[in-house]
N, C-alpha and C positions, 0 to 999 in steps of 0.2 A: 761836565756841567751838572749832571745830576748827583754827584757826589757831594757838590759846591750846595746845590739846595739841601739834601738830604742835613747837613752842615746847619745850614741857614735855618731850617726848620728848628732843628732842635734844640737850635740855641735859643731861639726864640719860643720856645716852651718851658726851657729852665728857665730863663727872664718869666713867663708869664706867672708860671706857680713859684719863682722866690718872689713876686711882689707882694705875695697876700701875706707869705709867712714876715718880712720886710717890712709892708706898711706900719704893720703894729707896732713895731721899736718908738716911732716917732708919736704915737697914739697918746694926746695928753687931755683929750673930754672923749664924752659920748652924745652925737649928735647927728643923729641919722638925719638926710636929707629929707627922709619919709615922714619925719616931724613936721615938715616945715616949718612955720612960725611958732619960736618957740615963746612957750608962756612965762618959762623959766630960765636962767642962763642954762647954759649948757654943762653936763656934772661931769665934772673933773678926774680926770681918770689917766694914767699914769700907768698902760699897759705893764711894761716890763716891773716897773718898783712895785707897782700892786704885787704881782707873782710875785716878785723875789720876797717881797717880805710874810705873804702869804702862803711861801714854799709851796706853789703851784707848779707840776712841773707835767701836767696831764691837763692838755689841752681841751679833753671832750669836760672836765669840770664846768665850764662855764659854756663853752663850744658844741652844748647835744644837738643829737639830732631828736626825733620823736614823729608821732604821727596820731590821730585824733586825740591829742588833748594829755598825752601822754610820753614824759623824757625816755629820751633811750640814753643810757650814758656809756654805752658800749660805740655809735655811732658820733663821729666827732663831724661838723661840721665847720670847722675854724676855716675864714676865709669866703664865706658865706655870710652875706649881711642877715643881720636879726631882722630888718624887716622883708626877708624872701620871703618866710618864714610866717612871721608874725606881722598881721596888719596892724594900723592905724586904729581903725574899730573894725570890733568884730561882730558878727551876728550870728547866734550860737554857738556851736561850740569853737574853742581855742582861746589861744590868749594874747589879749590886744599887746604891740607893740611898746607902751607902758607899762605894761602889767607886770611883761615877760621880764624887763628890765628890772623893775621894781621886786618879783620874788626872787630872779634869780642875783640878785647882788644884797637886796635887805635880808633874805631869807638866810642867805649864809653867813655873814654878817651876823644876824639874832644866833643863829645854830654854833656860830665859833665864837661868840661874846668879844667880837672884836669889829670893829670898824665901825663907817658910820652909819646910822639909821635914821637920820632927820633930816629932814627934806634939805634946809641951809648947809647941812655937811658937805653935801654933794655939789647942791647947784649954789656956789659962792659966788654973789653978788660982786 
């Protein structure tokens, strides 16, 4: 019987950590629940194609971790929502839930003179 659990456990711990790596395959916007209502459609996002065509192949790129106000890009946090992280608003230091979004995909974007930067790019009507 304890064999049977010790079994049972750990399969259900591979299940839990390949769901996060897993869920993104299907990942086709960004729209955290932490938005709620959003003001905008939702921006369009195509986990795996983005990487591929972006030869992304290093998860902590988009996935940092950090702590006052500051990326670590040594610390990956993939599987971890942006808004554990990053509030809705913020007061003082940090960076809002929009914000985070917004440098970390238009910033790279402007820095690699590739992709989109305006606001209709993203959230398509």
């Amino acid at each position: 019987m304890n064999r049977t659990l010790t079994m049972l456990l750990a399969a259900a711990l591979i299940l839990a950590f390949a769901q996060g790596a897993l869920s993104q395959q299907d990942m086709k916007t960004l729209a955290p629940a932490a938005f709620g209502k959003l003001t905008r459609p939702a921006a369009q996002f195509n986990h795996d194609q983005h990487n591929e065509k972006a030869q992304l192949t290093d998860c902590v790129v988009c996935h940092h971790g950090g702590a006052d106000g500051k990326q670590d890009k040594t610390a990956s946090t993939e599987g971890t929502p942006c808004a554990d992280c990053h509030k809705l608003k913020t007061v003082g230091k940090g960076t809002s839930l929009t914000n985070a979004y917004h440098k970390q995909c238009i910033g790279c974007h402007q820095a690699k003179g590739k992709g989109p930067i305006a606001c209709g790019q993203c959230h398509k009507r």
